[in-house]
C-alpha distance (Angstrom), angle and dihedral (degrees) to the residues before:
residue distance angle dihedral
X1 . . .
X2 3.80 . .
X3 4.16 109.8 .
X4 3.28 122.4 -140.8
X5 3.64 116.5 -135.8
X6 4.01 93.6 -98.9
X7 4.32 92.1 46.9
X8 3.53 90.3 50.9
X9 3.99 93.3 52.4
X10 3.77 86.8 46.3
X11 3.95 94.0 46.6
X12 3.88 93.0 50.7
X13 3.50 99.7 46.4
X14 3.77 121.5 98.1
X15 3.78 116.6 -173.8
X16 3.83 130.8 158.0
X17 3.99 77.6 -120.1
X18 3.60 132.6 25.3
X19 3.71 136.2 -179.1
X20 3.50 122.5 -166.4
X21 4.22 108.9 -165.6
X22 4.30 94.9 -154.6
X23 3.99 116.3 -179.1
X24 3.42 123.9 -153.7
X25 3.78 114.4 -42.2
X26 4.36 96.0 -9.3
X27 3.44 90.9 148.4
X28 3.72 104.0 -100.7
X29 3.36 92.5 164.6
X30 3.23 106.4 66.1
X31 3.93 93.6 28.1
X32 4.43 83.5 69.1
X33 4.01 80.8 48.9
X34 3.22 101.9 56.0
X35 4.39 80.6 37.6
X36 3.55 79.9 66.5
X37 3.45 116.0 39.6
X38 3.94 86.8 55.6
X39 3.87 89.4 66.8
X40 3.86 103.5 25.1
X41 3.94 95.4 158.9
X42 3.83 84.7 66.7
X43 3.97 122.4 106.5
X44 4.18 107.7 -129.4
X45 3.64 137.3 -169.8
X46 3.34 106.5 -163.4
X47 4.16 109.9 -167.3
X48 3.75 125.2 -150.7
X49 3.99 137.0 -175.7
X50 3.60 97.8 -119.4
X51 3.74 147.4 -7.2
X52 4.05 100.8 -86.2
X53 3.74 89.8 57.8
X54 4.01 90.1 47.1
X55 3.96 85.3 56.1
X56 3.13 93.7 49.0
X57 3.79 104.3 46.5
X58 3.91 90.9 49.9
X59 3.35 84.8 66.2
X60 3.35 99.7 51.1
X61 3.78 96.2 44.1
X62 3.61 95.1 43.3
X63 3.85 106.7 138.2
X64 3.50 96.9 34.7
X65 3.97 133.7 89.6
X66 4.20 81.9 -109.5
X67 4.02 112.9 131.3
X68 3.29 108.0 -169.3
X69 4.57 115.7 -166.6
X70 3.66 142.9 135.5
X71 3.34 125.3 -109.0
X72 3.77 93.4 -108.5
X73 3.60 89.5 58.0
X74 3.87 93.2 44.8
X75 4.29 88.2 58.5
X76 3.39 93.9 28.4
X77 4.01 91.5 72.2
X78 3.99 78.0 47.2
X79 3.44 114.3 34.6
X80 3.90 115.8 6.2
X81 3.71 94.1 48.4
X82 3.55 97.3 88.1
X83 3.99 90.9 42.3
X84 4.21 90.4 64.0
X85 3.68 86.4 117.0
X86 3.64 99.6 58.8
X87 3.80 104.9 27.5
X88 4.00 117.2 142.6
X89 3.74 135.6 176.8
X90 3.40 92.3 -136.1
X91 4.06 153.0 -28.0
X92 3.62 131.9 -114.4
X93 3.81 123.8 -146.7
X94 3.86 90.9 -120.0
X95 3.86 76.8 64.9
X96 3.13 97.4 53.8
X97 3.57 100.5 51.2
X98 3.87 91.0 46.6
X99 3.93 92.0 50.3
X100 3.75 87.9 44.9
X101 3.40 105.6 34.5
X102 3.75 87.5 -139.3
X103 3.91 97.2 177.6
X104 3.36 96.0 51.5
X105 4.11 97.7 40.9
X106 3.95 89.7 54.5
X107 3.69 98.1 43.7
X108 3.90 89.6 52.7
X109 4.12 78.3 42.3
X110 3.38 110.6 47.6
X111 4.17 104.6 -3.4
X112 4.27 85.3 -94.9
X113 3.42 106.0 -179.0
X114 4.54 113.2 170.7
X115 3.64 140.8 142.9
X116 4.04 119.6 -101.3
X117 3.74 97.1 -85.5
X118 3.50 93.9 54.2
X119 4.22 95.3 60.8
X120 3.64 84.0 47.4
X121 4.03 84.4 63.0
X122 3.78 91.9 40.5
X123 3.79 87.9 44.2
X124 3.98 96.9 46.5
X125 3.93 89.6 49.7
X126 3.82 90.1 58.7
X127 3.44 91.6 42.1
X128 3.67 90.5 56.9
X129 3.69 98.5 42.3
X130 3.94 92.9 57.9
X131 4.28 89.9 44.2
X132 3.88 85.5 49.8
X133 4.00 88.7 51.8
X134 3.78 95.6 43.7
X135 3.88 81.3 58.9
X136 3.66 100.8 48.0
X137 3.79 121.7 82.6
X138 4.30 84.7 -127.1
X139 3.87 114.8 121.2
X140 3.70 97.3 -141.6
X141 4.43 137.6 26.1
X142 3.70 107.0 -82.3
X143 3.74 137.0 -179.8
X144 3.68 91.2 -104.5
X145 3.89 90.3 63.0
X146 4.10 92.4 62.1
X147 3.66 106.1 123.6
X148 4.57 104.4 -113.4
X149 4.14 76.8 -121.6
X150 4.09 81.6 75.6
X151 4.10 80.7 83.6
X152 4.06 91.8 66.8
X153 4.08 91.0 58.5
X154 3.86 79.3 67.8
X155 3.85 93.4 83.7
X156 4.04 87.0 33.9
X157 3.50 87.1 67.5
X158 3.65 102.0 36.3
X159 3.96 110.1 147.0
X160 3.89 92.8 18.0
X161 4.18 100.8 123.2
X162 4.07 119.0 -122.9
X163 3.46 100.2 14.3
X164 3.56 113.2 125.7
X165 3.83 127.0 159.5
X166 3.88 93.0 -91.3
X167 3.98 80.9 53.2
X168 3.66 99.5 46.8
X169 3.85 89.4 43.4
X170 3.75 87.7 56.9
X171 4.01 89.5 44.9
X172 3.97 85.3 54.9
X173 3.82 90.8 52.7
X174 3.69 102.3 57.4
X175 3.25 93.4 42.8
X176 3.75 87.4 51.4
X177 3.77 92.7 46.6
X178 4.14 86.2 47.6
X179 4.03 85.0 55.2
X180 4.08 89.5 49.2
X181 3.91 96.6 52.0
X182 3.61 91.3 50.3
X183 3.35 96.6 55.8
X184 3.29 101.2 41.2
X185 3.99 85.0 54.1
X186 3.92 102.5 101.9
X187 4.37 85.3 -161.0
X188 4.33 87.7 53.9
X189 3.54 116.7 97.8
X190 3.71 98.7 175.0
X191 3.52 89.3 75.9
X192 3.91 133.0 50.0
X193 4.16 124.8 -146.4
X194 3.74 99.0 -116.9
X195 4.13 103.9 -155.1
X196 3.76 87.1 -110.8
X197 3.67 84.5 64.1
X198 3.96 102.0 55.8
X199 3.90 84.0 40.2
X200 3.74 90.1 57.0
X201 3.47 86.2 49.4
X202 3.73 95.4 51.0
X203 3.97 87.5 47.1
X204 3.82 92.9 53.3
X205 4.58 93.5 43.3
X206 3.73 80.6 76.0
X207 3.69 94.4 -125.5
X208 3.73 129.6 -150.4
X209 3.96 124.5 -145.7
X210 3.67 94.4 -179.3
X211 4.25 93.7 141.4
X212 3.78 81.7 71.5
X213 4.40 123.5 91.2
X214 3.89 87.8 -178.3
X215 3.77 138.8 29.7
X216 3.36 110.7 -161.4
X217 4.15 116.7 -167.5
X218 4.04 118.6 -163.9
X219 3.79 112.5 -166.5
X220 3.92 100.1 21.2
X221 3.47 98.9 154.3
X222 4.06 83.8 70.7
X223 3.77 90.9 40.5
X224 3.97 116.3 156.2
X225 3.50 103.3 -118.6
X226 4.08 89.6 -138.8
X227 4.04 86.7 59.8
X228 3.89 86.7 44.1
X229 3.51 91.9 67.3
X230 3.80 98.4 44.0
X231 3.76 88.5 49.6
X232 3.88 96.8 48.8
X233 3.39 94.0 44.6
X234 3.73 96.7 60.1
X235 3.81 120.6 81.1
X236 3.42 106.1 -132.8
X237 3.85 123.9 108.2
X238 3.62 111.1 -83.3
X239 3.99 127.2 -158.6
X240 3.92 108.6 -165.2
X241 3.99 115.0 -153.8
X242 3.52 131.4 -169.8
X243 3.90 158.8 72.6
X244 3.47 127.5 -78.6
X245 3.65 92.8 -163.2
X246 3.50 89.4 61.5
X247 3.68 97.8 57.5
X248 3.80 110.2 127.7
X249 3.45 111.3 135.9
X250 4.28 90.1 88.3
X251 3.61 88.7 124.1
X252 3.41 95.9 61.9
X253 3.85 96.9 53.1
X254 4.03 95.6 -88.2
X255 3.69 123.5 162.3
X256 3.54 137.3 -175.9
X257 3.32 120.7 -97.9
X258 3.98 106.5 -179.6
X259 4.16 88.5 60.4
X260 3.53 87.9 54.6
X261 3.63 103.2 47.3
X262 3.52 87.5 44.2
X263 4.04 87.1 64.0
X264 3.36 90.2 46.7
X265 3.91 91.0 68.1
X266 4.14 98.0 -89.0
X267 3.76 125.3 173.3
X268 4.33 97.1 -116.2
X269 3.95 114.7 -149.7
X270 3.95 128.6 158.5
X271 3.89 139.3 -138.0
X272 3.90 101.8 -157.4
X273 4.00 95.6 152.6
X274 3.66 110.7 99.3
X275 3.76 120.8 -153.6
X276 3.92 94.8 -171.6
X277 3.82 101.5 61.0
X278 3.69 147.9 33.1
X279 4.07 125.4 -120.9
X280 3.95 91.7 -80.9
X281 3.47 95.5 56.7
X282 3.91 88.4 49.9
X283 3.72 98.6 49.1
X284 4.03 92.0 59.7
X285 3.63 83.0 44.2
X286 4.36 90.5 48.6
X287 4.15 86.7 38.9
X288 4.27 86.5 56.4
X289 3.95 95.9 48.7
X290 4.01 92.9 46.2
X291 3.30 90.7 66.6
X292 4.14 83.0 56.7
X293 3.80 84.3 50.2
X294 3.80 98.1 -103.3
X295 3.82 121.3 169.9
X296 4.05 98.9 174.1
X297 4.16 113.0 81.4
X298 3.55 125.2 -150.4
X299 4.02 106.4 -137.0
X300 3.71 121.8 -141.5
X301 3.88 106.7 -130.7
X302 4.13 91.8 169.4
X303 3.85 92.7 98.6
X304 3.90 121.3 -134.2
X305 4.01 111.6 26.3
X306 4.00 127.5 157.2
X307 4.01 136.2 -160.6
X308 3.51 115.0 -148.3
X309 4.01 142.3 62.4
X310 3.60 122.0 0.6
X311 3.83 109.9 -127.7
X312 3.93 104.9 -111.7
X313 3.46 107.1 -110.8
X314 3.80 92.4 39.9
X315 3.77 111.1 109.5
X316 3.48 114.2 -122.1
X317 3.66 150.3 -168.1
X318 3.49 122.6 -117.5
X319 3.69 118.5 -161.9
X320 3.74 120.3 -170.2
X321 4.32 133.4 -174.0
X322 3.81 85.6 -129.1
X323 3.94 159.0 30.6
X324 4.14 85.3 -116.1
X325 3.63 91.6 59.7
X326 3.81 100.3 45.6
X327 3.86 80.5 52.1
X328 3.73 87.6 54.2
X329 3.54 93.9 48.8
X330 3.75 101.3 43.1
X331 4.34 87.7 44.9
X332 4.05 79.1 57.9
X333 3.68 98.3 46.7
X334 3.78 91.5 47.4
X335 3.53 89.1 52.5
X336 3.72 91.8 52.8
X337 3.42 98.7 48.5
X338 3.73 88.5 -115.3
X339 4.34 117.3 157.5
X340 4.26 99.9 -122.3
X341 3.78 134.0 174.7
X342 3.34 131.9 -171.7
X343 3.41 134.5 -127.4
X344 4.04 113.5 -105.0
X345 3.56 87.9 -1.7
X346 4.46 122.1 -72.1
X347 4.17 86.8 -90.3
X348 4.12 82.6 83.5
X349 3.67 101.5 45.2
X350 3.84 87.5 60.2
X351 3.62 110.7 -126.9
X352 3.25 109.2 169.5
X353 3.78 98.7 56.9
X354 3.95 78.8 72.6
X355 3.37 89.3 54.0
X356 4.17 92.6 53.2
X357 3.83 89.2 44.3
X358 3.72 89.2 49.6
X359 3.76 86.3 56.5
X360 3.46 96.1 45.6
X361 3.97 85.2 57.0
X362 3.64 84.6 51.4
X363 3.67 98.8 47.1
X364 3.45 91.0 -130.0
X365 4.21 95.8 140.1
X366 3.28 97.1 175.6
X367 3.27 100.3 59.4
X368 3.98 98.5 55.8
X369 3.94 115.2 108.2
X370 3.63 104.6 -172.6
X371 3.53 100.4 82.6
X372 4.09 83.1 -158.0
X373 4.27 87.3 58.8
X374 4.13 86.5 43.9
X375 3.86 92.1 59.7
X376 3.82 88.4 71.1
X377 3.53 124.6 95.7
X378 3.76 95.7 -150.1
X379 3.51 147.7 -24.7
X380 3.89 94.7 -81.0
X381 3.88 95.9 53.3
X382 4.34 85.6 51.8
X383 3.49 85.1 50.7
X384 3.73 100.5 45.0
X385 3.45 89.1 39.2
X386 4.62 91.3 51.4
X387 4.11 82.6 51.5
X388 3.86 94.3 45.7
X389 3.74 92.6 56.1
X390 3.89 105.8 25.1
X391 4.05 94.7 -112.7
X392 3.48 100.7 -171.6
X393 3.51 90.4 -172.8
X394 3.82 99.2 38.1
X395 3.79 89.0 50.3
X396 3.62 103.7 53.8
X397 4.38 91.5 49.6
X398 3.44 88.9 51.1
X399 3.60 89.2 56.8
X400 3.75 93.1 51.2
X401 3.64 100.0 42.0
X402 4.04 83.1 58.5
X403 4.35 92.2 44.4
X404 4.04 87.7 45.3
X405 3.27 97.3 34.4
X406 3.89 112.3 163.4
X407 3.84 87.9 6.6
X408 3.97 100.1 70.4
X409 3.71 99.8 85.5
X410 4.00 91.8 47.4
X411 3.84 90.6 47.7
X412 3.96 88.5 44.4
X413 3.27 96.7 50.1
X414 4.07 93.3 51.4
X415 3.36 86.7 52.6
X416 4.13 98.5 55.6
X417 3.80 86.8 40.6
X418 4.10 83.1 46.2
X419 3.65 97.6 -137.1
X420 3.78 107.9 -161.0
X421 4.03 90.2 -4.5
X422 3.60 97.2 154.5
X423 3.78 113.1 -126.8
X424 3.56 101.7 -113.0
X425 4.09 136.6 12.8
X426 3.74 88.2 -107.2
X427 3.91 100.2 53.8
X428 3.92 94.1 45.0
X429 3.82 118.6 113.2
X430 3.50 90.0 -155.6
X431 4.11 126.2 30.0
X432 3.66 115.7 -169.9
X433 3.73 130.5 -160.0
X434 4.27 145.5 143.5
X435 3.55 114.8 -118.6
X436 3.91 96.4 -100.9
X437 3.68 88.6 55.2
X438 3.63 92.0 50.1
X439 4.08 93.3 48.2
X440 4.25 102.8 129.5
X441 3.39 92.6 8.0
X442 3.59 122.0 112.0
X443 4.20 132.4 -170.2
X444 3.85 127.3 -170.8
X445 4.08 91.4 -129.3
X446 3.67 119.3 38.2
X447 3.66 129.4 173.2
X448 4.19 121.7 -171.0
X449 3.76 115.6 -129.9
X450 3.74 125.1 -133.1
X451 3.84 102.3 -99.4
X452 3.45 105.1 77.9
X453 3.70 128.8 119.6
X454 4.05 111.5 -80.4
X455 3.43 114.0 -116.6
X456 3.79 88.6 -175.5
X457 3.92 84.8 71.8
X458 3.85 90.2 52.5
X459 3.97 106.1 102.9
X460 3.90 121.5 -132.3
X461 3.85 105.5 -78.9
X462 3.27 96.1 -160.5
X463 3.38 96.4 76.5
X464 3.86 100.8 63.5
X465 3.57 131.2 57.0
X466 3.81 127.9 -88.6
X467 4.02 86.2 -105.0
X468 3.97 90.4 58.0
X469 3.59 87.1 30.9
X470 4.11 90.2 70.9
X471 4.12 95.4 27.2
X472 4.36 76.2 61.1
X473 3.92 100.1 47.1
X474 3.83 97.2 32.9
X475 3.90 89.6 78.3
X476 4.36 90.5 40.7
X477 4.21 102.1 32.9
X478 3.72 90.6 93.3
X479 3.34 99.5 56.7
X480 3.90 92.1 40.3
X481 3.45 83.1 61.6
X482 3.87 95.4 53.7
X483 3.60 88.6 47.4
X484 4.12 90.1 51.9
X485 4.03 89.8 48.2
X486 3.74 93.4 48.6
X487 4.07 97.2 48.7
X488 4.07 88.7 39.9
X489 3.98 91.6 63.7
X490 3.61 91.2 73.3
X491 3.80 121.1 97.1
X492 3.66 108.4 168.5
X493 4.02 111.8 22.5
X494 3.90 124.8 -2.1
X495 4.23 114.3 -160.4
X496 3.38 108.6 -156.5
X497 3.82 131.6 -128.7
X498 4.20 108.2 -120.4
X499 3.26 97.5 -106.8
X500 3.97 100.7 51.5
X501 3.91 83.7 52.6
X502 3.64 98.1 52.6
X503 4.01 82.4 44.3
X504 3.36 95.2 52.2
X505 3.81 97.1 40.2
X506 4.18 88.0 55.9
């Protein structure tokens, strides 16, 4: 393939570390394949976020000495192998206190004594403490990994002598560290290995990739800091790829890799040419990352592009910040008579769970699936219980089951029976996704939903220093982010969502 100017300095550099700085579709891709190609005796392990990518990059590395994997799949082969019979995508605090019995344990403890709702607290906080753990790159439950929600127990355990927040902290911990040993206990049932937990393990064998010359890491500015520490600690060379303005997986315990390497004495280069769009496309995408302070542009080098109204009649892509909206949307398109899809199929965006809160709004108890939504006494105490912990999926539902209303299950169910789903992706009027789901894909037409952050609400920067500057974007940079990664999938025409116009047009 023909290089452009910043591929070939990437290609024909050869550094113990390198980190290459790619915005939104640079051509990374084919930048590592060309990497390759240029030393094809060399052994590589090529690491991916997740299992579509991994398919995909085989192919595109076929013929070469290239292994592309996730990390899951690297420990799995290690580590989770001999948890197949126990494997789970995830726990629930209900779970937790079951497995546990939490209520019990702490009233023998400390004389606990609280309704329901308040375990589920006590059990979400322990939950989070061991997820946060299984993130870090620490070989054993701390007090640094107690979830900040420890500071709500305070008024749990009003009136209950000695227990300060150092105390409850260490109360959290054990019963964190009692939640690790039973799931990594291949005999215990009560608990599931979650693949963050056979990971951990991996992360904490020590392993050695020594077979490999190279190891190459897609995505690294949402690097898992568990697979951070294997990776540095090998002594292979190691090229580091990514965006840091597409770093949105924060939530989840993500940290960026590229800064790091960088400290750690790594050769910096940049992609900024982008083969999907044109120059309009790029300058919303330049206006978005000034507000983060960015000096470097990405260039559109795709030729003719456009920001405004879709055509009707032209199918589109609708991205939205979250599974509410693309239930919005798709309620709409229904309505309309409108051929959608959804993005990695409607199983993911989690449906039904709107469905079970609807039901709990309802009262109708015996119709609730989620055992986790059927341990709540009513609406209210779900509710209570979402603002208590800062569900960010819990939240959002309950919002919709109260817009809907007695329209959810009727929406729901044309949505399992996939009335007017159009067969494939392709022949869809409408596609529907959230920005995470949309993350390396790209669409000719692409239109921005409503639930975005506001940049509107964003004060003028430039009057504050570069201290107050980062204290103000710290709490907002994430979302930026999303915001970037949703208007970059566009190739062709990007509509804009209200509030980015009336941004852009101040």
């Amino acid at each position: 393939m023909q290089l452009t100017v910043e591929q070939k300095s990437i290609v024909e550099t050869d550094a113990p570390i390198l980190v290459v700085r790619a915005f939104a579709g640079a051509g990374k891709t084919s930048t590592l394949l060309e990497f390759a190609k240029t030393r094809k005796y060399k052994k590589m392990l090529y690491l991916v976020l997740n299992k579509s990518v991994q398919i995909e990059a085989e192919q595109k590395f076929k013929g070469t000495l290239v292994k592309p994997i996730t990390s899951h799949a690297l420990a799995f082969r290690h580590t989770g192998a001999r948890y197949k019979h126990k494997l789970i995508s995830g726990l629930k605090p209900h779970e937790v206190e079951k497995a546990l019995r939490l209520a019990d344990e702490l009233g023998r403890e400390i004389g606990y004594r609280g309704n329901h709702n308040d375990d589920l607290v006590i059990a979400s906080v322990v939950l989070e403490t061991l997820i946060k753990f299984l993130y870090s790159p620490d070989r054993e439950i701390q007090g640094k990994h107690v979830h900040e929600h420890y500071k709500r127990l305070k008024k749990l355990f009003n009136g209950i002598g000695g227990l300060d927040e150092n105390a409850i902290k260490q109360l959290i911990v054990i019963q964190a560290k009692r939640l690790w040993s039973k799931m990594i206990d291949i005999d215990d049932r009560d608990v599931g290995m979650l693949h963050d937990g056979y990971l951990k393990l991996f992360q904490l064998s020590d392993p050695v990739l020594s077979e490999y010359d190279y190891l190459l890491v897609d995505e690294s500015q949402d690097m898992n800091p568990v697979s951070m520490s294997i990776i540095f600690k090998q002594t292979s060379q190691k090229v580091f790829v990514g965006d840091s303005h597409q770093a949105i997986y924060g939530w989840r315990g993500a940290r960026n890799a590229l800064g790091f390497a960088l400290k750690q004495g790594g050769v910096d280069r940049y992609l900024t040419g982008s083969f999907r769009f044109g120059p309009n496309i790029a300058q919303v995408a330049n206006k978005i990352l000034a507000i983060k302070g960015e000096t470097m542009k990405v260039h559109g080098l795709s030729g003719t592009d456009k920001i405004g109204k879709i055509s009707d009649g032209e199918a589109k892509t609708v991205i939205s910040r979250s599974n509410a909206g693309v239930f919005s949307q798709t309620a709409r398109a229904i309505n309309r008579k409108q051929s959608w899809w959804h993005v990695g199929g409607s199983e993911g965006y989690r449906f039904e769970q709107i469905l079970d809160i609807y039901h709990l709004w309802k009262r109708q108890f015996n119709l609730i699936r989620d055992p986790f939504i059927r341990s709540f006494t009513d609406f209210t105490e779900l509710k209570v219980y979402a603002e208590e912990v800062e569900d960010a999926e819990i939240k959002p539902r309950c919002r919709i089951t109260e817009e809907y209303g007695d329209a959810v299950p009727d929406i729901i169910d044309k949505i399992r029976r996939k009335v007017g789903a159009a067969p494939t992706m392709d022949a869809a009027e409408i596609v529907m996704s959230t920005a995470h789901k949309a993350k390396g894909l790209e669409w000719p037409y692409v239109q921005l939903d409503e639930d975005f952050i506001e940049l509107c609400e964003i004060p003028d920067l430039s009057k504050y220093s570069e201290v107050e500057k980062r204290e103000l974007l710290r709490p907002i940079e994430e979302d930026l982010n999303i915001l970037y990664v949703a208007a970059t999938r566009a190739q062709k025409n990007l509509q804009l969502n209200f509030d980015l116009a009336m941004y852009l047009g101040r």
